[in-house]
N, C-alpha and C positions, 0 to 999 in steps of 0.2 A: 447604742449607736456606734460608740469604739468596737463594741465588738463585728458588727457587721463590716465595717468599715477594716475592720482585720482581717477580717475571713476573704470579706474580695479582694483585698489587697493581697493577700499569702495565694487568691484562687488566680489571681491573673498572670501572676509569673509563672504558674504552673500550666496554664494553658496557654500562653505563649510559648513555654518549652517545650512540648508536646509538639505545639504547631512547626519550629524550627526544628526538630527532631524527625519529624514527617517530611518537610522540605528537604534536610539532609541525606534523608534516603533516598529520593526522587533523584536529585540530582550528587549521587555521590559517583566518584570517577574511580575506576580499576584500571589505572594504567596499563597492566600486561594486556587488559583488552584491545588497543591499538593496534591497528592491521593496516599501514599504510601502505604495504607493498598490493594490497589486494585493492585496495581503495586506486592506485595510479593504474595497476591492469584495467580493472575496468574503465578509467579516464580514457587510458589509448584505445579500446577498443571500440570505447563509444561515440568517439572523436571520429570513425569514418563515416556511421550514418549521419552524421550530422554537416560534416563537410558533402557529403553526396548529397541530400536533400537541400542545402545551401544551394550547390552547384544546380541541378535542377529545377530548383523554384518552387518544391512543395513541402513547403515543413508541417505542413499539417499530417505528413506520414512516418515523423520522425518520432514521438511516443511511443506509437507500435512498435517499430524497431528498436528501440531504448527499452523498453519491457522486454520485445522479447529478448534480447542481449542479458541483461539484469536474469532476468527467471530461468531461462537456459541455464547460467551459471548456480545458481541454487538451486536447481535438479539434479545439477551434475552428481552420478554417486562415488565418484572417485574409481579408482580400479585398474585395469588395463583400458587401454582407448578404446579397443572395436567394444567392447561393454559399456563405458560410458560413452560412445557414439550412439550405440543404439536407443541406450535408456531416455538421452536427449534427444533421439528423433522423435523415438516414440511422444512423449511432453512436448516437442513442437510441435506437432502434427494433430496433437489434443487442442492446445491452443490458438492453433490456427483454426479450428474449428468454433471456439470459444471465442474467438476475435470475429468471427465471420458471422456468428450470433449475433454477439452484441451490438456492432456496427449493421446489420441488418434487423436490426427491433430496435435500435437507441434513437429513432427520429417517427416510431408508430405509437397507437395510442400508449394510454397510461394502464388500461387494463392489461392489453397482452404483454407491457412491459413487467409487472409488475408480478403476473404470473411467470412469468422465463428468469426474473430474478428468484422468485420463490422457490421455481423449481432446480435452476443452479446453486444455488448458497445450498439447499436442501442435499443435495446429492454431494456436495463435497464435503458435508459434513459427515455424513454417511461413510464416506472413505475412510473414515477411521477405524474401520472394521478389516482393512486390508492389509494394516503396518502403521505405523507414524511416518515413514518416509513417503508414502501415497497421499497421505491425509494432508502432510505441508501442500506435497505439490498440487492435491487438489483445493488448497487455499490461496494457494498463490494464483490458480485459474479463477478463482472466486473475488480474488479484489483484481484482478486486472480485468474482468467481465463488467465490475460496478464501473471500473476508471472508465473503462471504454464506451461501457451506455451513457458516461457524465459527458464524454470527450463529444461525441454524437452529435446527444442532444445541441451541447452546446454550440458546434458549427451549424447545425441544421437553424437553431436560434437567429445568429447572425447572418446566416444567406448569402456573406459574401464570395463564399469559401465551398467548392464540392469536393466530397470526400466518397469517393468509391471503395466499395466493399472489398472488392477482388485485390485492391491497393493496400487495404488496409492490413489484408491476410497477407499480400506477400512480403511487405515490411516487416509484420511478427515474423516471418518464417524467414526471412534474410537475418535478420537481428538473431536470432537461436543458432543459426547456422554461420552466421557470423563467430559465435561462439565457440561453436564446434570444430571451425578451421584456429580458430586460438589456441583450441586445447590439441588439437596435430600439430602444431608447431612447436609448440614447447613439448610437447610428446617428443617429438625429434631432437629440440637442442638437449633434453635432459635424458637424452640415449633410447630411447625409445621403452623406458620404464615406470611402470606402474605410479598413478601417486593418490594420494589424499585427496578426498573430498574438499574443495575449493572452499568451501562455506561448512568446515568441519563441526559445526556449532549445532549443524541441524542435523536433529536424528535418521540413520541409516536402517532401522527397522524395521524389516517387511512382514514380519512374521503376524496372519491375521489373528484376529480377535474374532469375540461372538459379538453382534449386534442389542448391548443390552439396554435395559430398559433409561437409562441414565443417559445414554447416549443418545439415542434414539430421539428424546424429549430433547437433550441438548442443539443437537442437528437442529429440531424442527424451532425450539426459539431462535436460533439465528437465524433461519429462514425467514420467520414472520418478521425480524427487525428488518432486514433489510427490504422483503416484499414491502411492509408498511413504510419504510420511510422511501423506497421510491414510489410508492401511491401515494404519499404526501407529497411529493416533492414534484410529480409531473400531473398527478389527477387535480391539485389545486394552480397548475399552472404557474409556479412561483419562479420569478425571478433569481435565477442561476442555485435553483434549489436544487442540482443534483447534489452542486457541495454537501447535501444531508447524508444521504447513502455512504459516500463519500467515507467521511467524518465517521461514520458508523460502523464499517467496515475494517478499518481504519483503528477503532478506538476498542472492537470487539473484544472481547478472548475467545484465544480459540479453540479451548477446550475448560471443562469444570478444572481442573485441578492447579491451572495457570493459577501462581501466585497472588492475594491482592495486589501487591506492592506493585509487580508488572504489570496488572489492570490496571493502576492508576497512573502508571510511567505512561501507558500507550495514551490514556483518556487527553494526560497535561500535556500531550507529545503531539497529540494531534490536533489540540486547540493551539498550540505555539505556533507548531507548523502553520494552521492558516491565519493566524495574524501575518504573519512573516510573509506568507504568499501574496496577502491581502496588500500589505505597504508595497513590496515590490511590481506589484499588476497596478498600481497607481502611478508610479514612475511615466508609462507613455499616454496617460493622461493631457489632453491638451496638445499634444507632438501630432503633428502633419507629413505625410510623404516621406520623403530621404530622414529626415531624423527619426520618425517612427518606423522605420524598419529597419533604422542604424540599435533605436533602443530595443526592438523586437528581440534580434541579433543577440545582442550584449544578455538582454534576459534568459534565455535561451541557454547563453553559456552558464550561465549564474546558475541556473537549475541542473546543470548537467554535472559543476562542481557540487552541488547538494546533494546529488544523488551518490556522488562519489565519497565525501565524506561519509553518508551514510552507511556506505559499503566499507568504509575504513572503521567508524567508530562503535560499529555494532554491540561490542561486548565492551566500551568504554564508557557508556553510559546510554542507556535505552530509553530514556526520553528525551534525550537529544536527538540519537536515531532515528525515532519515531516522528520528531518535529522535522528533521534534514529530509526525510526520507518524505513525508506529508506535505513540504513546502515545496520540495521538488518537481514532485506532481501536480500540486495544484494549480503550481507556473505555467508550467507545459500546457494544460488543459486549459486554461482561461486566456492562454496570451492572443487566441484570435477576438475577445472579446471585447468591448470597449470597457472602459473603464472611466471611472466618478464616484465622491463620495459617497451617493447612494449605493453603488454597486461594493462597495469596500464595507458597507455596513452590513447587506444582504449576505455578501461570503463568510463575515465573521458570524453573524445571526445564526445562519443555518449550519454553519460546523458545529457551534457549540448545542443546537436544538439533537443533530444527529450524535455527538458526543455523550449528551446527557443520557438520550434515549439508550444509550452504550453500557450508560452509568447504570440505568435501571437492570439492565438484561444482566450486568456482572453481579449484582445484588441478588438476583434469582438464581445466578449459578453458585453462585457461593453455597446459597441455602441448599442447591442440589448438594453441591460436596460433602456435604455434613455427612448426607445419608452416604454415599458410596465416593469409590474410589476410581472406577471403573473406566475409564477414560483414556487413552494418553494424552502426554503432556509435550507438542512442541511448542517451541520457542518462534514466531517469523516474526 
């Protein structure tokens, strides 16, 4: 009996240590990763869609142009201007079409949704065969196609709110080009000389690959997760269940060769983020008229400082990122929503169901990696 009673005893500090060992990895902090100067740019630039759509009266077109502002700048390839002008027309004009998609399928059935998700996750995984600077930017059109079918659906839910297509397109395409007069300006105060990619963190490599077989299977499981968790989420008709996709997209890797350790920053990063989104969409719970769209307001700002931190803390610790950057979003997309306890338990339920389902598919690619290498590896 002492002896068993030894062995768990010597076994349980040892997997307690383990376990605070793992936690300290998750959340360990590299202060030279701090980029506050990049974090306040995009503040100010983000500050005028939002002030316009204020002015206006339609915030419901303010997302599109907050993405596209955000992903414009993480396309940017750095360089001389008239080449990173183009490179960023080119990316918004992709987008704009991707936006023009998804807000035109994100309120039809669940099958041709589900298919168009298939077939977009599918194809930008495929990009990988073009460079790793093609394959980011065709992921970044890949989770802002899921945000967009969630944002949709979800106004289309409520009924109180119409959201045009053509609106929606030219919001992404203001918000990019928004970006684009950013990067002429300071083009100008800083002599009209060349500079660095903006988001130096993400790789610059165009130079294509072959389509191998590693890849090719990789592409197509992300495709199935995401096809199947938005045929779960709109063929069963569930209660603000895009958050699945969502969460999935979200908590993916996005390529075999990503780290575990950053597989499981994105997984904790993006269940934080929606408790976080979760408590804050509760806030105008119970609130009427002038006070709920004084709290509307205020949230609104809140998610826009999120987003900005994100953009500052990227390489300071990436599951905080991933929560900043998830909470952000999920603001934005749910704030025409009503909200109540049941609805606060439905958005945590279904992040962590599309998280898990995350967990599974990182499990499968890991065991790809074993066998090959063949991949790239970015970081978004």
């Amino acid at each position: 009996m002492s002896v068993a009673t030894e062995s768990t005893g010597a076994g349980e500090p040892a997997r307690g240590g383990k376990v605070m060992t793992w936690l300290s990895k998750l959340f360990e902090v590299h202060p030279a990763g701090l980029n506050w100067p990049r974090a306040v740019a995009f503040l100010d630039a983000a500050l005028v869609p939002m002030f316009v759509f204020w002015a206006i009266g339609h915030e419901e077109y303010l997302l599109s142009a907050l993405f596209g502002l955000l992903f414009a700048a993480l396309a940017d390839p750095g360089g001389g201007y008239g080449h990173r002008a183009l490179h960023v027309s080119v990316f918004a004009l992709t987008g704009a079409g991707v936006t023009a998609l998804a807000f035109g399928v994100g309120s039809g059935s669940w099958g041709l949704l589900t298919c168009v998700s298939f077939a977009v996750t599918l194809a930008a995984g495929l990009m990988a065969a073009f460079g790793a600077r093609r394959f980011v930017n065709a992921l970044l059109l890949n989770v802002w196609f899921v945000v967009a079918v969630g944002f949709e659906s979800g106004i289309h839910q409520e009924g109180r709110i119409t959201s045009h297509v053509w609106a929606q397109v030219l919001s992404w395409t203001g918000g990019a080009l928004l970006w684009i007069t950013v990067a002429f300006l300071w083009w100008l105060v800083r002599g009209r000389t060349d500079r660095d990619q903006p988001f130096s963190e993400l790789p610059g490599d165009t130079s294509r690959k072959g389509l191998t077989r590693p890849l090719v299977l990789f592409a197509l499981i992300r495709a199935l997760v995401i096809g199947g968790t938005v045929a779960l989420a709109f063929g069963l008709d569930l209660s603000y269940g895009y958050w699945i996709p969502i969460a999935a997209i979200v908590a993916l890797k996005p390529s075999l060769e990503q780290a575990a350790l950053a597989g499981a920053q994105r997984l904790v990063g993006a269940s934080i983020g929606a408790v976080v989104a979760a408590l804050l969409l509760w806030v105008p719970a119970g609130e009427h008229e002038l006070r709920l769209f004084a709290v509307h307001r205020g949230l609104e700002v809140v998610a826009l400082v999120l987003l900005m931190h994100g953009a500052g803390i990227r390489f300071w610790n990436y599951t905080l990122y991933t929560a900043a950057i998830a909470a952000g979003v999920l603001v934005l997309i749910d704030l025409p929503q009503p909200s109540d306890d049941a609805a606060e338990g439905y958005r945590v339920l279904w992040t962590l169901c599309g998280a898990g389902t995350s967990l599974i598919v990182m499990l499968l690619a890991g065991l790809l990696a074993r066998r090959t290498a063949g991949t790239p590896s970015p970081s978004v």
